[in-house]
C-alpha positions as CSV (number, residue, x, y, z in Angstrom):
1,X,15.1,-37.1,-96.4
2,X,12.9,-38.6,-94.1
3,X,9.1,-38.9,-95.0
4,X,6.3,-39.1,-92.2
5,X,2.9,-40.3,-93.3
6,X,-0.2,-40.0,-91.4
7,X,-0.3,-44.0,-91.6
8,X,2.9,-43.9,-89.4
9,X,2.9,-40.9,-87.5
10,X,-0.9,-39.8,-85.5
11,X,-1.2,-36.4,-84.6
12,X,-3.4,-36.9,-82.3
13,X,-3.5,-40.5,-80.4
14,X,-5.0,-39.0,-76.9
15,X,-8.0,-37.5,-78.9
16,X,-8.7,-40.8,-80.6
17,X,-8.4,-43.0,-77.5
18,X,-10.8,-40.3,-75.7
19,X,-13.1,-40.6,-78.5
20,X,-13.7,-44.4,-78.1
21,X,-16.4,-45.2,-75.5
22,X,-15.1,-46.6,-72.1
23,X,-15.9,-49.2,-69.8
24,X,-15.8,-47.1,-66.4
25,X,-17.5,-44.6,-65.0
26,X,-15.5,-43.9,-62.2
27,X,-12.7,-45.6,-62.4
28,X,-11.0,-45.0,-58.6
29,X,-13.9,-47.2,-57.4
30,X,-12.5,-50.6,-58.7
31,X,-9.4,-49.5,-56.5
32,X,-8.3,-50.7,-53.2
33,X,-8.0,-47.5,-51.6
34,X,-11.6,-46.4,-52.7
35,X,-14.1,-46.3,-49.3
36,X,-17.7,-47.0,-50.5
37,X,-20.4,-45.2,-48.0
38,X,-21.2,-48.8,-47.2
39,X,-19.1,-52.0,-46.6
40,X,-21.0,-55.2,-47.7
41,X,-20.4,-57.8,-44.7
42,X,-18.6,-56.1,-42.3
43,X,-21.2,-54.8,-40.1
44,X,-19.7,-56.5,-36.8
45,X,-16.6,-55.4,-37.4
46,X,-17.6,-52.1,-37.9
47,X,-19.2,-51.8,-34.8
48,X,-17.0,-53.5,-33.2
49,X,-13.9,-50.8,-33.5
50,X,-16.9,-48.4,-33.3
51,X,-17.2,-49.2,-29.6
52,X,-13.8,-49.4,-28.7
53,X,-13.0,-46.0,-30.5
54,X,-16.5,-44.0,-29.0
55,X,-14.9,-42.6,-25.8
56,X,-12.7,-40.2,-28.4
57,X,-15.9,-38.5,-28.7
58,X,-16.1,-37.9,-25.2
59,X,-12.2,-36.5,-24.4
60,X,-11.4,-40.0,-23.2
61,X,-8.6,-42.4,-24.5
62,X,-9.8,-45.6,-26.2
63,X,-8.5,-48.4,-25.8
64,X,-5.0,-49.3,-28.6
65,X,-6.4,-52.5,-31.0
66,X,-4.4,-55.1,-33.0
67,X,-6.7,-56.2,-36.1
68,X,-5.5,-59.4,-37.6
69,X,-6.3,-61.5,-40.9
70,X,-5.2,-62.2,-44.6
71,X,-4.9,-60.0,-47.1
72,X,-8.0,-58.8,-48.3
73,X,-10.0,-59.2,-45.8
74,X,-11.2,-55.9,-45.4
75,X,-9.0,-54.8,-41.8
76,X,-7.9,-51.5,-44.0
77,X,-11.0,-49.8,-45.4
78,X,-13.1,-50.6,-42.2
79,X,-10.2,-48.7,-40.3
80,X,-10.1,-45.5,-42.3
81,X,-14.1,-46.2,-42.9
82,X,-14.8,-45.8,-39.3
83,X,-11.9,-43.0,-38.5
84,X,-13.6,-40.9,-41.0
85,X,-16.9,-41.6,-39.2
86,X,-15.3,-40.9,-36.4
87,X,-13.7,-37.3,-37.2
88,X,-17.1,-36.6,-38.9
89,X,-18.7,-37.0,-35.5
90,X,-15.9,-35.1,-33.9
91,X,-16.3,-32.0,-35.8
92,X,-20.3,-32.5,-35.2
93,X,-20.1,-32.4,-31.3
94,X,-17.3,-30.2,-30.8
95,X,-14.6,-33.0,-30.1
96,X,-11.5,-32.7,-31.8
97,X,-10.1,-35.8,-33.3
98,X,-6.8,-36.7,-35.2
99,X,-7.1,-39.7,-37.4
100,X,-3.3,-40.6,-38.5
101,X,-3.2,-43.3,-41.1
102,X,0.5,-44.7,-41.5
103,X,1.5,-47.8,-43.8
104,X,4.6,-49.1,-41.8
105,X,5.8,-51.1,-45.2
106,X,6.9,-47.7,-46.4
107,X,7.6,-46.2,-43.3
108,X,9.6,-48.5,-41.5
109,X,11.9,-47.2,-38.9
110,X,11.2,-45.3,-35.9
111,X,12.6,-42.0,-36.7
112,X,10.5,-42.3,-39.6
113,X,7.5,-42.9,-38.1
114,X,7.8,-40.1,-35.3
115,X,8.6,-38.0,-38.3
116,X,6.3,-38.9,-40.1
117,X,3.4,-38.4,-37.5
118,X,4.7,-35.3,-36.1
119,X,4.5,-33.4,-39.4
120,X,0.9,-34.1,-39.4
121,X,0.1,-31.1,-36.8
122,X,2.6,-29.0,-38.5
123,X,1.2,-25.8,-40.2
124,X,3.0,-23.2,-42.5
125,X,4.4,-21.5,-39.5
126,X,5.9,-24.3,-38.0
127,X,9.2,-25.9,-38.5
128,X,8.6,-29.5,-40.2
129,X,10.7,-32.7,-38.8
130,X,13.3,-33.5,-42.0
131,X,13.4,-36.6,-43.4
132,X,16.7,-37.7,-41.4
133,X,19.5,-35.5,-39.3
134,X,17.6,-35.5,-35.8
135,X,18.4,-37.4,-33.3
136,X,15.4,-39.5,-32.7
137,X,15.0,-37.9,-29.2
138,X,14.1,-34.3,-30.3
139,X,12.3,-36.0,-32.9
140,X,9.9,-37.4,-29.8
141,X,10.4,-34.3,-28.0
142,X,8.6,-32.5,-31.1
143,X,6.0,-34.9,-31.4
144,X,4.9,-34.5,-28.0
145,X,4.9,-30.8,-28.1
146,X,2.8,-30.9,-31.0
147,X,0.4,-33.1,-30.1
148,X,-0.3,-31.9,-26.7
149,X,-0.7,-28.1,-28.4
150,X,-3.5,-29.4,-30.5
151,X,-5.3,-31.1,-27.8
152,X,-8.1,-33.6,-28.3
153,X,-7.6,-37.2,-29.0
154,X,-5.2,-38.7,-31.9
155,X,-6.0,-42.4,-33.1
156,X,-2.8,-43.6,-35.2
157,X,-3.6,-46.2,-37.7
158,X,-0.3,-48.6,-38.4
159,X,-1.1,-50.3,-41.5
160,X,1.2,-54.0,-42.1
161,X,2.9,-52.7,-38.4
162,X,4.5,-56.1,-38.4
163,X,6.9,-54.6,-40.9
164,X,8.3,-51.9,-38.3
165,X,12.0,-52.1,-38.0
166,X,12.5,-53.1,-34.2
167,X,10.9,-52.6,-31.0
168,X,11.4,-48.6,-30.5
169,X,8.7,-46.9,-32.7
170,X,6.1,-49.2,-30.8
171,X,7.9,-48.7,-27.4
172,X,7.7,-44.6,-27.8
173,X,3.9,-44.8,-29.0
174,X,2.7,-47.1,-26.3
175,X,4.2,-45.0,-23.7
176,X,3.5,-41.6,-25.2
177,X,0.2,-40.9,-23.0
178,X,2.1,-40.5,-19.7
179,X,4.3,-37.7,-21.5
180,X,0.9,-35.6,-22.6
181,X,-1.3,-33.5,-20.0
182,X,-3.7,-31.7,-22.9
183,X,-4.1,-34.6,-25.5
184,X,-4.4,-38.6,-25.5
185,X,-3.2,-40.9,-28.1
186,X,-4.6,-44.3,-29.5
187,X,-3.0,-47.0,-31.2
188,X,-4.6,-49.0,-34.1
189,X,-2.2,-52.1,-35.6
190,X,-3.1,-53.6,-38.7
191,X,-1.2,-56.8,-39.8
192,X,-1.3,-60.4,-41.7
193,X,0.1,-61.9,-38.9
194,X,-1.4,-63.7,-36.0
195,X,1.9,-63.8,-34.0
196,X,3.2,-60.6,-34.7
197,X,2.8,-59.3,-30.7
198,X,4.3,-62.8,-29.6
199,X,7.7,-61.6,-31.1
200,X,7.9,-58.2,-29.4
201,X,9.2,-57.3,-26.4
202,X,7.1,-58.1,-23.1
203,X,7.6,-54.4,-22.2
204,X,6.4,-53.2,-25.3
205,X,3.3,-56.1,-25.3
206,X,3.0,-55.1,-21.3
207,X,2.1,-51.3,-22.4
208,X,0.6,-51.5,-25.6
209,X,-2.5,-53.5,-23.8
210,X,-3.9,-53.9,-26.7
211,X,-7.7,-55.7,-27.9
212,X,-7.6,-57.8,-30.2
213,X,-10.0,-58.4,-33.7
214,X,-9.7,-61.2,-35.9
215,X,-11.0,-60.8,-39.8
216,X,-12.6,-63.4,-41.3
217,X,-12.1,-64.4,-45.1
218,X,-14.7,-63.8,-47.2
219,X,-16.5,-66.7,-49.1
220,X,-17.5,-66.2,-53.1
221,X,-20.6,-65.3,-52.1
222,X,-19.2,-62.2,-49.8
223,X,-17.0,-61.0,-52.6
224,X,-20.0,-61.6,-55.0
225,X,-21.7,-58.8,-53.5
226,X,-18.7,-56.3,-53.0
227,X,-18.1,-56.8,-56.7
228,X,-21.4,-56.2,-57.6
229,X,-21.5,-53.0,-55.2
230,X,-18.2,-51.8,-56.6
231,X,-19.3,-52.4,-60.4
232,X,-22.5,-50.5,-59.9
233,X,-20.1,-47.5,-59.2
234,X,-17.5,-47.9,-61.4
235,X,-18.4,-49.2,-64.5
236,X,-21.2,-48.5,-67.1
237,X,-24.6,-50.3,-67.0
238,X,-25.0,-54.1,-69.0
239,X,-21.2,-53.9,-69.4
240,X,-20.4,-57.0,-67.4
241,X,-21.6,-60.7,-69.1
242,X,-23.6,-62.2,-66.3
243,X,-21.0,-65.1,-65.4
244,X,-17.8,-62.6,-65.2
245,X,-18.6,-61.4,-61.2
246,X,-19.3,-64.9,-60.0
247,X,-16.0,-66.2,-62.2
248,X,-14.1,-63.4,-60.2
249,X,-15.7,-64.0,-57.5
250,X,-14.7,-67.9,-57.0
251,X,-11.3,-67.1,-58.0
252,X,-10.7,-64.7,-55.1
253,X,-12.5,-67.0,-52.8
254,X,-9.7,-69.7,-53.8
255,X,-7.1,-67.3,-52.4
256,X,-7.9,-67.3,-49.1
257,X,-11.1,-64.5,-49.7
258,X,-8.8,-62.2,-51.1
259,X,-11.6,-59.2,-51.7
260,X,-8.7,-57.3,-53.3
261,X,-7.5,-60.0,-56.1
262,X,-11.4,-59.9,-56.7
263,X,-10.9,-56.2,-57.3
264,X,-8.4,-56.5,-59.6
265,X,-9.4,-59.0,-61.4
266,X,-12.6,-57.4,-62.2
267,X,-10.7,-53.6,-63.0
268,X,-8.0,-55.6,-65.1
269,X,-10.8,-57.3,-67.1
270,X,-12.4,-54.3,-67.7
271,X,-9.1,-52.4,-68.7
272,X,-8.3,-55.1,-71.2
273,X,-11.8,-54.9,-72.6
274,X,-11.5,-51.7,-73.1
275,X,-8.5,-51.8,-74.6
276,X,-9.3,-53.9,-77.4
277,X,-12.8,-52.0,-77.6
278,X,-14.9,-54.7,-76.7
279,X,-18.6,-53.8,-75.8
280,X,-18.4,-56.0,-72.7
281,X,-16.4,-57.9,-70.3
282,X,-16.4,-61.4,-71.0
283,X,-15.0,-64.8,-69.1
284,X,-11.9,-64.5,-71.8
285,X,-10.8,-61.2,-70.5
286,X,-10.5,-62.2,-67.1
287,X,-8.6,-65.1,-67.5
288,X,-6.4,-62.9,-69.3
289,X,-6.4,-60.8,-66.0
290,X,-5.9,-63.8,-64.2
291,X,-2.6,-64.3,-66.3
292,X,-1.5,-60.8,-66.2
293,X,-1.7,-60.6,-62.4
294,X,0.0,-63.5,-61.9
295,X,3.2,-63.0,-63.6
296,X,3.2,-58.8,-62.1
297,X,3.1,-60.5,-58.2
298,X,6.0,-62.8,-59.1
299,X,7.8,-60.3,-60.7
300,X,7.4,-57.8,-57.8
301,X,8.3,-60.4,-55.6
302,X,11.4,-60.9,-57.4
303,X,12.1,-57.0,-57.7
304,X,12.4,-57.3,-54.0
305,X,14.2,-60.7,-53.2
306,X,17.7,-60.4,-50.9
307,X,20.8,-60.9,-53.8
308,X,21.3,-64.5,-52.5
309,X,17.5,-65.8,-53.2
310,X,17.9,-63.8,-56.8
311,X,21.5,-65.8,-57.5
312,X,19.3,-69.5,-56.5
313,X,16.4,-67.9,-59.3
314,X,18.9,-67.6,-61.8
315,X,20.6,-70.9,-60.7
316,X,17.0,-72.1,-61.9
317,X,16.9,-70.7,-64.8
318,X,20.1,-71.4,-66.2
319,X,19.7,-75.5,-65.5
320,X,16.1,-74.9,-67.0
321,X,17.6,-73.2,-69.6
322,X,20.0,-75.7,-70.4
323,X,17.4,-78.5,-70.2
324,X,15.7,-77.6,-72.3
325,X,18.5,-76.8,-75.1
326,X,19.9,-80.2,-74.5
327,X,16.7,-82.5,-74.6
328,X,16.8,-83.7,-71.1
329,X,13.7,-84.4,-69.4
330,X,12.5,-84.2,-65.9
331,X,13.0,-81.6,-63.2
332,X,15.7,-80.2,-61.7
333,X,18.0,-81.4,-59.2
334,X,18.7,-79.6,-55.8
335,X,22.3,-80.8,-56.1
336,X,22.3,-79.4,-59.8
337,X,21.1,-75.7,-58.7
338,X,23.6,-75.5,-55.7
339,X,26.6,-76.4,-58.5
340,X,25.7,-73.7,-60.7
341,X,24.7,-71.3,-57.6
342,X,28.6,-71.8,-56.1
343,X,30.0,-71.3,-60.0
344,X,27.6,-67.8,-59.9
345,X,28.6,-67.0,-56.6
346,X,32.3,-67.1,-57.4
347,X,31.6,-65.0,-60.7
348,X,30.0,-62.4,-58.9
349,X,32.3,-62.5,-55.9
350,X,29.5,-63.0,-53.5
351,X,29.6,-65.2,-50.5
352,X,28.2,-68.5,-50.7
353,X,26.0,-70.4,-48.5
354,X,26.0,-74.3,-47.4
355,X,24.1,-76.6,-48.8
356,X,21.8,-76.7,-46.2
357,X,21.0,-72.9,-46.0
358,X,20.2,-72.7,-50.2
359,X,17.6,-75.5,-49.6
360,X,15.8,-73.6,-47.1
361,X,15.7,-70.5,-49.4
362,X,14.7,-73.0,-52.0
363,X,11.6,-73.4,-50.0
364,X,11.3,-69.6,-49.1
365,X,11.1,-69.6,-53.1
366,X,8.4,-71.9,-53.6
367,X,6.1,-70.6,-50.6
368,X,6.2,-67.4,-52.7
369,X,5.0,-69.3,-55.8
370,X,8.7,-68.4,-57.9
371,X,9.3,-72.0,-58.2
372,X,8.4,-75.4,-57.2
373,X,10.5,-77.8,-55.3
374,X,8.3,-81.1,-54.5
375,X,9.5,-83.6,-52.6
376,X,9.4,-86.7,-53.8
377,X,9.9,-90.6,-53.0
378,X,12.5,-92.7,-54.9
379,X,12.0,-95.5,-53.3
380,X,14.8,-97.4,-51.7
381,X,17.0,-94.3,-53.1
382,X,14.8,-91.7,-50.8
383,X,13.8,-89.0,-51.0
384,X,14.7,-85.8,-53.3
385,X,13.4,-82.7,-54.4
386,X,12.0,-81.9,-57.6
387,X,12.3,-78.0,-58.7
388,X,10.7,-76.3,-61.8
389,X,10.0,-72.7,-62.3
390,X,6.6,-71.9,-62.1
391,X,6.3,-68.7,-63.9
392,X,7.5,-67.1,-67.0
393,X,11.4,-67.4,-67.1
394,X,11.9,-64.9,-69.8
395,X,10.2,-62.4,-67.7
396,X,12.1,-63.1,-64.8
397,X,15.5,-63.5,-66.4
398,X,14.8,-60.1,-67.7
399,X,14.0,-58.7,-63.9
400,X,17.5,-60.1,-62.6
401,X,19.7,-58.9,-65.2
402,X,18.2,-55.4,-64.1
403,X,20.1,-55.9,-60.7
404,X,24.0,-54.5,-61.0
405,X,25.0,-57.7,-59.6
406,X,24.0,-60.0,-62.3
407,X,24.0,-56.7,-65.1
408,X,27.9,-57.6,-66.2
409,X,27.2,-61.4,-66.3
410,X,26.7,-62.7,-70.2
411,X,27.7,-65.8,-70.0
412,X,29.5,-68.5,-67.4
413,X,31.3,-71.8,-67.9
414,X,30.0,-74.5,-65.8
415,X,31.1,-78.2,-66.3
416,X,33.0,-77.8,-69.4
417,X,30.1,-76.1,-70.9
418,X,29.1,-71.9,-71.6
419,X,25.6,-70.9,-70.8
420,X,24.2,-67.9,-72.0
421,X,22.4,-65.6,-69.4
């Protein structure tokens, strides 16, 4: 018989964590997708896309835009800041406006999108576009119908659009005014990438005629004040140690103004805090943040890597691995991963790449902070790359062995020798 004492078993864990006093107020305002009524330091940019987007207001088409800069920057929540400005002043003089907000890293292929965007103007009487078994066409053909039945002007908002499969979701949109007679459409791209246009197709470039807006990065000053805007909101008064928002703040500013990393830094820290039911959010909970966020990004990242780029990882590893065991210093050798990358490639029964193909994922690997291959000088000898692993191997041994490919895999022989995986 099996005893259960309160010491091991809690009724009630929700009711004691409820009972324990929090750090937030309002929680959803340390969040990315949380619009304040006011945007520190983005005033020009405001109204900036403010004039461009006015002659909705007056049954005219504006002009499409392509807003560019790193992440963080701000490009999202002044886009859905002004659109819902925008439909606000719509409904207030009698001018309908659509605002369509669409983040193309989810949706991703043109029948998608069109699907996606028609279903907007459906209502509970209408037949809704399914997620696939159109052809694309009649997909188009709906959209049209459906946006020239409800009138007025539609500004679609194409969040990371560089990450559109192909030319033809773009093509369709750009050309989709000469199809209407009751309604007009505008285009808003958002994207990371200065040169995303220079890859498209001219035809596509030729219509889109797009304007273009560059984001600056914020400094630590900048993000000083959007923390201290967004803490005000979300978290309870004399709950922050004075030096935690600058701390945050100069981190962020590090990564290229990254607003967002600011963000979560600050919500992690306060989350931790809270957690271990600390009265206030000191410098030692956000480096824990700091920490924390780190090894999630890499781990996403990896979560998300082609099968090749994941066998090189594990190629790492395993040398690392086996490094370390044995006593031998220094880094690891490209020569050494591509030997134990072929051995893995033959156990899994996948294709392998030459030589000169793995080194240039190798750097694809570093760029995204996984590992780090330095080159260095050995004199006479040349030159060579140096590779370590740059984040928490355990962690990321335990993401690979997740995928099928690697799931069967326990141990290989290489040079005479088993490794454990």
């Amino acid at each position: 018989m099996i005893y259960f004492t309160k010491k091991i078993v809690e009724s009630d864990i929700f009711g004691r964590l409820l009972k324990s006093n929090g750090m937030f107020i309002d929680r959803e305002a340390m969040r990315h997708t949380y619009i304040p009524s006011e945007l520190p330091h983005r005033v020009k940019e405001i109204n900036n896309i403010a004039s461009v987007m006015v002659p909705a207001l007056r049954g005219e088409t504006p002009s499409n835009i392509f807003i560019y800069g790193k992440s963080g920057t701000g490009k999202t929540a002044v886009t859905k800041f002004v659109g819902n400005q925008l439909i606000n002043k719509g409904k207030e003089t009698g001018k309908p406006v659509n605002f369509i907000y669409i983040n193309c890293e989810i949706v991703d292929t043109q029948y998608r999108l069109l699907q996606n965007i028609t279903n907007h103007f459906i209502n509970e009487w209408s037949e809704r576009v399914p997620f696939t078994g159109w052809p694309t066409d009649e997909v188009y053909t709906k959209l049209i119908k459906m946006i020239d039945k409800n009138g007025g002007v539609t500004v679609i908002i194409l969040d990371e659009v560089d990450k559109l499969k192909g030319d033809g979701a773009l093509y369709s949109l750009s050309r989709i005014n000469s199809n209407l007679k009751n309604a007009k459409v505008s285009i808003v791209g958002i994207s990371n990438d200065l040169r995303f246009t220079e890859i498209l197709d001219p035809r596509v470039r030729s219509s889109l005629g797009e304007e273009n807006m560059i984001f600056p990065p914020y400094d630590a000053g900048e993000i000083k004040d959007i923390l201290e805007q967004r803490a005000t909101i979300a978290l309870k008064p004399n709950s922050v140690e004075d030096d935690v928002i600058p701390l945050c703040s100069a981190l962020a500013a590090q990564e290229h103004g990254d607003a967002r990393r600011a963000l979560d830094l600050l919500r992690i820290s306060a989350e931790l805090a809270e957690r271990e039911n600390s009265k206030k959010i000191s410098k030692k909970f956000v480096k824990l943040a700091q920490n924390k966020i780190e090894v999630d990004r890499v781990l996403e990242v990896v979560k998300t890597l082609p099968s090749q780029s994941k066998t090189i990882i594990l190629s790492v590893l395993l040398q690392h691995r086996h490094n370390t065991k044995s006593g031998i210093a220094g880094a690891i050798t490209p020569g050494e991963v591509y030997g134990i990358y072929k051995e893995l490639c033959k156990k899994t029964r996948m294709d392998s790449l030459t030589q000169r193909r793995v080194a240039d994922l190798i750097s694809e690997l570093d760029m995204l902070g996984i590992i780090t291959a330095r080159v260095i000088s050995k004199g006479r000898y040349g030159r060579t790359r140096e590779i370590n692993i740059s984040s928490s191997a355990e962690e990321i041994l335990k993401i690979l062995k997740e995928d099928e490919i690697f799931r069967s895999l326990t141990d290989y022989r290489f040079s005479g020798q088993t490794r454990l995986i």
